[in-house]
C-alpha positions in Angstrom: 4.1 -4.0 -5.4 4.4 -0.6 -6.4 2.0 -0.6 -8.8 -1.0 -1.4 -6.4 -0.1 0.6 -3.7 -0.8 3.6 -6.4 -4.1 1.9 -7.4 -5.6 1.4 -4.1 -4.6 5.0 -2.8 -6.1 6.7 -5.8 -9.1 4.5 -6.2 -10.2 5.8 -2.7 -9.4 9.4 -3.9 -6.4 9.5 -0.9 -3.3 11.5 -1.2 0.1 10.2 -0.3 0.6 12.6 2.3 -2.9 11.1 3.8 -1.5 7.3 3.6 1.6 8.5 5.1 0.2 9.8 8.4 -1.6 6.8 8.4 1.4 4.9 8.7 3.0 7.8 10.5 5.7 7.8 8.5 7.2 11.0 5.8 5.5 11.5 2.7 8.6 11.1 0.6 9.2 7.8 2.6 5.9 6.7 1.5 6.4 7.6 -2.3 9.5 5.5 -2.4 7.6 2.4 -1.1 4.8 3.3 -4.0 7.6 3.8 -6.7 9.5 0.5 -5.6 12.3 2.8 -4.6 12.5 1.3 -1.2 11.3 -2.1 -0.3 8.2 -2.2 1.6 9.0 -4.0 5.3 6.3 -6.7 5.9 4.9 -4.9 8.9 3.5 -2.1 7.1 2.4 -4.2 4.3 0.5 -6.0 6.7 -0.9 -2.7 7.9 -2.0 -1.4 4.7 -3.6 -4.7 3.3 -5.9 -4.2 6.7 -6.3 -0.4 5.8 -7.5 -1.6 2.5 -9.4 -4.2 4.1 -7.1 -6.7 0.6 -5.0 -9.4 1.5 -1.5 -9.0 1.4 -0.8 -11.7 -1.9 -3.3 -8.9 -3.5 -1.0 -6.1 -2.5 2.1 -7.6 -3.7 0.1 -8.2 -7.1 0.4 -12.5 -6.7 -3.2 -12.7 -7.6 -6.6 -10.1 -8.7 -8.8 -11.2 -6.2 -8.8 -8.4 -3.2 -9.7 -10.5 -0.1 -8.8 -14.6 0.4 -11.2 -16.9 0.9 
């Protein structure tokens, strides 16, 4: 999941510091979910897919296409 939790932030041009007070959670906290240093709890995937307005099988990178049907 990593590797589109980077994608998304950076395709909107966000910081992880902005995504992490989003979540109101530490920065570093946040960077270990994005470098698949710490497993991301479902609850705040949930949170982000609806942040990113993607669903979550997106997120984890289970298929390309952003939203479900």
């Amino acid at each position: 999941m990593k590797l589109r939790l980077k994608q998304l932030r950076e395709h909107r041009g966000l910081t992880q510091a902005a995504i992490a007070a989003e979540l109101m959670c530490d920065q570093s906290l946040y960077s270990k979910y994005e470098r698949g240093i710490r497993s991301l709890p479902l609850e705040v995937a949930v949170r982000l897919a609806e942040y990113y307005g993607v669903s979550l099988d997106f997120l984890a990178g289970i298929t390309e296409m952003p939203s479900s049907l």
